[in-house]
Backbone as CSV, one residue per row, in Angstrom:
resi,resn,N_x,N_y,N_z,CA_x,CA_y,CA_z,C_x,C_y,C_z
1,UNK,124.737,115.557,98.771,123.574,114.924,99.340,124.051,113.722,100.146
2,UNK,123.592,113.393,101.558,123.929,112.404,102.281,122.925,111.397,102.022
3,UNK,121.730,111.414,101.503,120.723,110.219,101.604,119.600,110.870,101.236
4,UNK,118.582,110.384,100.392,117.436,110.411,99.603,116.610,108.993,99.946
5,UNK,115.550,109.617,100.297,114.273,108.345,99.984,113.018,108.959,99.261
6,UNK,112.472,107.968,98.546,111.594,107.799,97.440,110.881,106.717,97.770
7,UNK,109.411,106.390,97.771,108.887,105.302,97.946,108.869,104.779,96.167
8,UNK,109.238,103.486,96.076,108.953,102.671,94.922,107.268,103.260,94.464
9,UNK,106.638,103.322,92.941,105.005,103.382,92.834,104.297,102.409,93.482
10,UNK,104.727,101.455,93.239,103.804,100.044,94.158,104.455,99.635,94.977
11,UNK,103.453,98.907,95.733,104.322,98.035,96.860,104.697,96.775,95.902
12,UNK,105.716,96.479,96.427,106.930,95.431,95.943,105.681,94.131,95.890
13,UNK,105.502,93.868,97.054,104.425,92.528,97.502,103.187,92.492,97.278
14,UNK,102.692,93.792,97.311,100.830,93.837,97.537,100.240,94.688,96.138
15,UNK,101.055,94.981,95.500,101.025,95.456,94.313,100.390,96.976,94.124
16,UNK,99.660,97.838,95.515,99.314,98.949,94.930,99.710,100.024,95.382
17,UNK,99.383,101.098,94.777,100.269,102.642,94.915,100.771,102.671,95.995
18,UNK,101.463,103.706,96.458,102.106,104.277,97.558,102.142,105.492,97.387
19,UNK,102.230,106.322,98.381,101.930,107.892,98.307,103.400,108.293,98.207
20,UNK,103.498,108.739,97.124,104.399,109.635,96.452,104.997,111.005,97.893
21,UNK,106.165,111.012,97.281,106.951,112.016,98.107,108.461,112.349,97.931
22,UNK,109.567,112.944,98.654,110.744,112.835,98.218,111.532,113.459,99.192
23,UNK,112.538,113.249,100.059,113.049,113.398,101.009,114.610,113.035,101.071
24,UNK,115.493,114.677,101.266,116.953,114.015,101.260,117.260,114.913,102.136
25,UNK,118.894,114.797,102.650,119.606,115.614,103.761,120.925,115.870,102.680
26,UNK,120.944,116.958,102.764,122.015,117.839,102.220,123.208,117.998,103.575
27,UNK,124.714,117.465,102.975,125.541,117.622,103.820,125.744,119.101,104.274
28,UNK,125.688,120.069,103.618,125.656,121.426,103.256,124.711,121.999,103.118
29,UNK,123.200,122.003,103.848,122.195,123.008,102.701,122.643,124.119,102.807
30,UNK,122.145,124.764,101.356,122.245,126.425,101.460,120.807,126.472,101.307
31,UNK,120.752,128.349,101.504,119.364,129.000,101.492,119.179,129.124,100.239
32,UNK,120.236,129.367,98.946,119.695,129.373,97.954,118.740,128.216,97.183
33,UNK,119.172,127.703,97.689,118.342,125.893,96.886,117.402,125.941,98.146
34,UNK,116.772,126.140,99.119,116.065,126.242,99.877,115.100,126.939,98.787
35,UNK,115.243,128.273,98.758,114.765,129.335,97.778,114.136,128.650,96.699
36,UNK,114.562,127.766,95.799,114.967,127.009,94.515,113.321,126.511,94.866
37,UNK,113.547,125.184,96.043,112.206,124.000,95.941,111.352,124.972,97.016
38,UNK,111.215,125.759,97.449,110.056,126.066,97.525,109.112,126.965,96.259
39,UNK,110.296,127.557,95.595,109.423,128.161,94.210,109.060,126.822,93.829
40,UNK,109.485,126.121,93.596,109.197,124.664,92.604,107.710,124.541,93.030
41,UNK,107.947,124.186,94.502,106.392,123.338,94.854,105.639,124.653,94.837
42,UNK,105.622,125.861,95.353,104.812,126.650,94.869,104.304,127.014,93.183
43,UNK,105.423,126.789,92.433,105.202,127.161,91.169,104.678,126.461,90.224
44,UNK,104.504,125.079,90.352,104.086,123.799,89.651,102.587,123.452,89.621
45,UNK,101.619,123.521,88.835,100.849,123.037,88.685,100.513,121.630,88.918
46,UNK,99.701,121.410,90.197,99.427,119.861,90.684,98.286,120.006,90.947
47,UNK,97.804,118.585,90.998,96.049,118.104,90.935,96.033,118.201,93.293
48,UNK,97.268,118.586,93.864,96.693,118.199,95.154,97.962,119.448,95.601
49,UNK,97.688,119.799,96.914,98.517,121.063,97.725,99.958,120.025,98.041
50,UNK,100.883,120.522,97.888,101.986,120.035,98.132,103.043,121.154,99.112
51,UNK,103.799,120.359,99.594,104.729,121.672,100.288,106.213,121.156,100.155
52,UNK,107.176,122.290,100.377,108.630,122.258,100.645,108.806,122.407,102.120
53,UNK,109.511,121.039,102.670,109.111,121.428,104.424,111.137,121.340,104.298
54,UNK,111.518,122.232,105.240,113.086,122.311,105.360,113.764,122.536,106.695
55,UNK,113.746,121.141,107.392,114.466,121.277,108.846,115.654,120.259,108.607
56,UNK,116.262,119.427,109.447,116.697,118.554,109.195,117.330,117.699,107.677
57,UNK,115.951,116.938,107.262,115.785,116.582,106.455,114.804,117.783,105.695
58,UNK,115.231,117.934,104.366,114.356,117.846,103.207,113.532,117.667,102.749
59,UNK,111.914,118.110,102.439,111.109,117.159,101.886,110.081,117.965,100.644
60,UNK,110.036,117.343,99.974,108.433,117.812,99.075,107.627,116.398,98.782
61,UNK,106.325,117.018,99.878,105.381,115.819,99.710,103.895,116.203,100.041
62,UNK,103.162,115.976,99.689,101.761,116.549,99.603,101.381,117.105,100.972
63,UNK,100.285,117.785,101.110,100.465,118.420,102.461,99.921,117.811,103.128
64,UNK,98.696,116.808,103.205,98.179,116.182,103.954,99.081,115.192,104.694
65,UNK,99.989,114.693,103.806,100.989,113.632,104.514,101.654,114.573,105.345
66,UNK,102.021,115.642,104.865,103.541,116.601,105.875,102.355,116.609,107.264
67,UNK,101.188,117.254,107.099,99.911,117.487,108.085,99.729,116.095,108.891
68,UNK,99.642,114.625,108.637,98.945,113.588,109.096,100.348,113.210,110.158
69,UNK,101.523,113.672,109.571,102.934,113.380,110.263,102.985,113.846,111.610
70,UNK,102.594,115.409,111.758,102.732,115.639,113.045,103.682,117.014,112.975
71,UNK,103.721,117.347,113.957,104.736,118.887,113.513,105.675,118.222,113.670
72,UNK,106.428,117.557,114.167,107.537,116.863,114.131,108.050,115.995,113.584
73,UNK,107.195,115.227,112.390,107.106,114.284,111.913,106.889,113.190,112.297
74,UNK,106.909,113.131,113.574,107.114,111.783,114.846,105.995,110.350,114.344
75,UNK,104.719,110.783,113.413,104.283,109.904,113.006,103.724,109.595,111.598
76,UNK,105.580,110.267,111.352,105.402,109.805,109.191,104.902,108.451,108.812
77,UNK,105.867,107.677,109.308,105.652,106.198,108.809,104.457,105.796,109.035
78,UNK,103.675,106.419,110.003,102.437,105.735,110.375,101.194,106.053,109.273
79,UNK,101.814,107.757,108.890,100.923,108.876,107.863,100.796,107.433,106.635
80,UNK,101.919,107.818,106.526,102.378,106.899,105.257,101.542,105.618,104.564
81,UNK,101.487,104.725,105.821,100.574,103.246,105.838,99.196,103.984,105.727
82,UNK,98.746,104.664,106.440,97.225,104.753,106.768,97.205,105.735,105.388
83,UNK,97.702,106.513,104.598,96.747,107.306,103.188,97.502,106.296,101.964
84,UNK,98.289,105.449,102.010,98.468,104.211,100.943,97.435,102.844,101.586
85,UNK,97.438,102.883,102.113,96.349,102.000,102.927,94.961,102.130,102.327
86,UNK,94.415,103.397,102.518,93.191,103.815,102.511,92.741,104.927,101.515
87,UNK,93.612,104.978,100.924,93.328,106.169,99.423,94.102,106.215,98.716
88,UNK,93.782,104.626,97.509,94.515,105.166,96.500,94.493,105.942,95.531
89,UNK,93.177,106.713,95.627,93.217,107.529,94.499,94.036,109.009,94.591
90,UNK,94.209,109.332,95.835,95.193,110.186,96.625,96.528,109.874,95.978
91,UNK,96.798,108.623,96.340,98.047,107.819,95.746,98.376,108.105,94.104
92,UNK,97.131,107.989,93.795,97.259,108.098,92.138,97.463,109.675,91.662
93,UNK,96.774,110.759,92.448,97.170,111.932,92.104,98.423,112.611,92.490
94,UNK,98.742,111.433,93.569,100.164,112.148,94.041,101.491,111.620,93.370
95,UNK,101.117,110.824,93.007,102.118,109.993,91.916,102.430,110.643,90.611
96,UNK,101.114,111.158,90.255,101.154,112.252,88.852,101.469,113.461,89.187
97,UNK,101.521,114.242,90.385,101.952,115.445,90.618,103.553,115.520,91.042
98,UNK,103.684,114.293,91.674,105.382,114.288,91.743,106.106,114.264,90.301
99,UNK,105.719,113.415,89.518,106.216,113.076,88.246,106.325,114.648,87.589
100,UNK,105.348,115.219,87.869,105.140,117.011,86.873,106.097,117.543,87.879
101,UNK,106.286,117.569,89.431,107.438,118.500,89.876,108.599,118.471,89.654
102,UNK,108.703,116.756,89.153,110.605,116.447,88.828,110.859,116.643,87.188
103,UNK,109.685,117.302,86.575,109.910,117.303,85.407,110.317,118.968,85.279
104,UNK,109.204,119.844,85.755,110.128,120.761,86.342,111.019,121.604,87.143
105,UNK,111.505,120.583,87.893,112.661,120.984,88.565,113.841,120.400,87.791
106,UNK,113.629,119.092,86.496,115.057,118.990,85.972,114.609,120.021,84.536
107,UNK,113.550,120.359,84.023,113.523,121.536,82.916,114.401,122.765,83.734
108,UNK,114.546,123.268,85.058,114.656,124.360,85.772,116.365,124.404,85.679
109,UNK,116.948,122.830,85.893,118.297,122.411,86.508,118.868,122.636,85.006
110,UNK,118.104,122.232,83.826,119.097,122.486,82.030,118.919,123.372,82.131
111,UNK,118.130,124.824,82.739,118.091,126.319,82.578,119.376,127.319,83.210
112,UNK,119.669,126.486,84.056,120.625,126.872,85.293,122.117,126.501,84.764
């Protein structure tokens, strides 16, 4: 892995949620672990639609954010501010649905 980002749950300063997500670049991807997180986000029971998006970078993050980004992503950061901005209860379900995907994707990783 060359680099991973994770937003902290709160903001550092302003104290509330942030919309959950998870994003890394594999020096190497293969198709098999491609294979891997899209069963994940398909297979996981969550309170909101989530996706495995795989160009470049890496990502599993709810779909409205992958959707508010742009097909290109060209306006993540902006996605980002405006649904932590303006819905935290979004924030709050996406926070609990990430927590259930990394729980099983590391139950998946002791199976393996």
């Amino acid at each position: 892995m060359v680099w991973m980002r994770s937003p902290v749950e709160r903001h550092p300063i302003y104290g509330y949620r942030q919309v959950s997500f998870v994003s890394w670049r594999f020096e190497e991807p293969s198709d098999l672990l491609r294979e891997k997180f899209e069963s994940l986000v398909q297979d996981t029971s969550t309170n909101l639609e989530w996706r495995f998006k795989a160009a470049r970078n890496w990502m599993i993050a709810p779909a409205r954010l992958i959707d508010q980004a742009g097909q290109d992503g060209e306006f993540f950061n902006e996605a980002v501010v405006s649904i932590t901005e303006h819905d935290q209860e979004f924030c709050a379900s996406a926070e609990e649905d990430l927590v259930q995907i990394l729980i099983v994707l590391e139950e998946g990783s002791e199976k393996s």
